[in-house]
Structure formats: structure tokens, C-alpha cells
N, C-alpha and C positions, 0 to 999 in steps of 0.2 A: 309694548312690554311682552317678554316671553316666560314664562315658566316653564323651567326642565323638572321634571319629577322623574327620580330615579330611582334604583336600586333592585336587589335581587327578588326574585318572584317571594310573594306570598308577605311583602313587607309595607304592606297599606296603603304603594301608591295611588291606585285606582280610585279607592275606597276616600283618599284624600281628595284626589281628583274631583269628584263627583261632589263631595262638600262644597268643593272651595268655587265648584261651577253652580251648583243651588244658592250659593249667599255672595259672596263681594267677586267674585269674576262671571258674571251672567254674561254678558257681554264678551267674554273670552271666546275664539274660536278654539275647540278640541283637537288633536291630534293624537292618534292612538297610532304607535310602528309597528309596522309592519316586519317579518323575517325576509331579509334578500340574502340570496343564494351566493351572492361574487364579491369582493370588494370593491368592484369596477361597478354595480350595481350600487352599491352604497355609498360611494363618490360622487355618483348621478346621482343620486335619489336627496341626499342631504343636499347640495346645490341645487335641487331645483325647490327643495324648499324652505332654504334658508336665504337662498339670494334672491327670493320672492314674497317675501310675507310681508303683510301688510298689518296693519292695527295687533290685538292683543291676542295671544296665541298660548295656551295649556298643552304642553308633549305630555302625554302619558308616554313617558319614556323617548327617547330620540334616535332617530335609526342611527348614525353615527355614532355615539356613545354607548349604546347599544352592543351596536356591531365591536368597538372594542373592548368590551367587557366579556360577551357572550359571545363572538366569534372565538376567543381564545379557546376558551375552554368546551364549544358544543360543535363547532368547525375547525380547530385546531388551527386556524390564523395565527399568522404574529403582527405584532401593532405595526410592523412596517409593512405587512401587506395591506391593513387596513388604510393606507394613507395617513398615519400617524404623526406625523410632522405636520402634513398639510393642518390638521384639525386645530392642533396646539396654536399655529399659526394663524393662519385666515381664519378659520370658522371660527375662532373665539374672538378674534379683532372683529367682524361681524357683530358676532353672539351682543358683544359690549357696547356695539351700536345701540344696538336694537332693546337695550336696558333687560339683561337677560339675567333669572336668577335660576340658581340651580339648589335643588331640594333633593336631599340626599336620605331617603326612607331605607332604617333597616333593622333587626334587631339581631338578638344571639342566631348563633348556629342551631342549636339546638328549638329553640321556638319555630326561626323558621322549618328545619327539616321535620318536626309535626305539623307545621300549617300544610307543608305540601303533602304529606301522606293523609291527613283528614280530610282536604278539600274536596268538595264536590263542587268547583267552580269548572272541572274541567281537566284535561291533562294539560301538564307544562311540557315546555319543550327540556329541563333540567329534570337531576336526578337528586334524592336528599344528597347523595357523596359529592355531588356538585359545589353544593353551597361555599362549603368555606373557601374555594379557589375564588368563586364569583365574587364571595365577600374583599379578599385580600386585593383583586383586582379592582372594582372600584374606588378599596381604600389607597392605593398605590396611584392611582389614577387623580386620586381625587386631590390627594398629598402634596404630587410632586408634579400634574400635569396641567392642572384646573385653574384656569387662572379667573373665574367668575364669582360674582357673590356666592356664598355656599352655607347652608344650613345645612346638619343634618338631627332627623328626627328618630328615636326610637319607637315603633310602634307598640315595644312589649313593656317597654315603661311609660310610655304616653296613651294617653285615650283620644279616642280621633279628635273630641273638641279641641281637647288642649294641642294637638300637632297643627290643627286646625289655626286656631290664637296665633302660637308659634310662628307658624308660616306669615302670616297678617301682617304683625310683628314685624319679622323679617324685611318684610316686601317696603314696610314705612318708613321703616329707620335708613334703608340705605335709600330710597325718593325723596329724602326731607336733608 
């Protein structure tokens, strides 16, 4: 089984992440993406680790999905140069193998553009004037492109337990 946790910086992936690996996915192995420079880089990098994974696997975040969210908007790609078809295609027929669910973390524009001027977690690679592009783009993405179980959770009306629960939830009803 895999789990995708996604969404725009500062929207409680991680923070989810790291629950759901202290109580019912101990056992998960982690994955945290990396930034690749090319899209030819991220065509490799996603095949070699999606047509290699073995038992239960946590993306905090997934280079590919990634890549076509935030390449648009902080590299200026377009999803045909991301290999965008390929993804829709192959790596979701994959993904569906491999019992993959995708968790879609986000909240308003406004919450997030103060979580990233507060943070002391670090600099992001985004800007607040960023956000709402990023937001439209995973939601356009997720709409009309995502063909995977899909939850999504608010952080700024959910408290981690309950996105927590939620996901749990999620993960049962489509296994059962």
C-alpha cells in the first residue's frame, strides 16, 4: 500500500505524516521528495521508484506530482514537458496496483500565506503570491487528472487528530 500526502507547503502534510508513522503505519517505509532540476530527471527518478517498491511506503509528497504542481509555477514547466500523459497513464495504472491512496492536505489562501511568513521551520522554495496558483493547480489536477482514491483534508478546520481519524477512515472503507 502506498500513501501520497500532498499539497501546498505549510498545509500539515508532514506534520500528518509523522502521526500516521507513530500509530497505525509504523511499519511504513518514509519517503520525503526531493527538488530535480530537469524533467528528464524526474521521469527517471519517479520510475525508479515507483517500478521498485516493495511492501508499504508514506511519500511525503511524490517527486512526480510534485514536479507537476511546482514545476509550473517555480520552474515555469508545462505539464507536457513534465511527461504528463505518461503520469495519467502508466504511473497511475501502477499507482492502482500497488493499492495507492492519495491525501490531498490544504487550507485557505490566506492561512496558508501566514503559516509561511511565520514559520520558523525554514525557507520554502514558494512565495505567499505563490500560493493560490499552487492551490488552483493541484485542484485542476486533482479534478480532472487523478484517477486514485482521494481524500482531501483541511488543516485550518481539522485538528491533526481528526485529519488523523479521517485518513484511517479513508484508508478502511476503500480495503474493506
Amino acid at each position: 500500500m502506498i500513501l501520497l500526502i500532498e499539497g501546498v507547503d505549510c498545509t500539515g502534510k508532514t506534520t500528518l505524516v509523522n502521526k500516521l508513522k507513530e500509530d497505525v503505519c509504523s511499519n511504513f517505509q518514509l519517503h520525503k521528495s526531493t527538488n530535480h532540476s530537469t524533467p528528464e530527471e524526474i521521469k527517471e527518478k519517479t520510475s525508479t521508484q515507483l517500478f521498485n517498491l516493495k511492501g508499504n511506503w508514506i511519500f511525503d509528497r511524490h517527486t512526480f506530482i510534485s514536479a507537476l504542481i511546482y514545476g509550473v509555477v517555480i520552474n515555469g514547466y508545462t505539464w507536457d514537458q513534465v511527461n504528463f500523459k505518461w503520469f495519467v497513464t502508466t504511473v497511475q495504472k501502477e499507482l492502482n496496483k500497488l493499492k495507492t491512496f492519495f491525501i490531498y492536505c490544504t487550507a485557505s489562501t490566506e492561512a496558508i500565506k501566514r503559516r509561511l511568513i511565520s514559520s520558523d521551520q525554514g525557507s520554502y522554495i514558494i512565495k505567499p503570491e505563490d500560493v493560490d496558483l499552487l492551490k488552483d493547480n493541484y485542484e485542476l489536477f486533482i479534478e480532472e487528472h487523478l484517477f486514485l482514491p482521494t481524500i482531501t483534508l483541511n488543516s485550518e478546520e481539522l485538528t491533526l487528530d481528526q485529519m488523523h481519524i479521517q485518513t484511517v477512515k479513508f484508508i478502511l472503507k476503500h480495503l474493506t
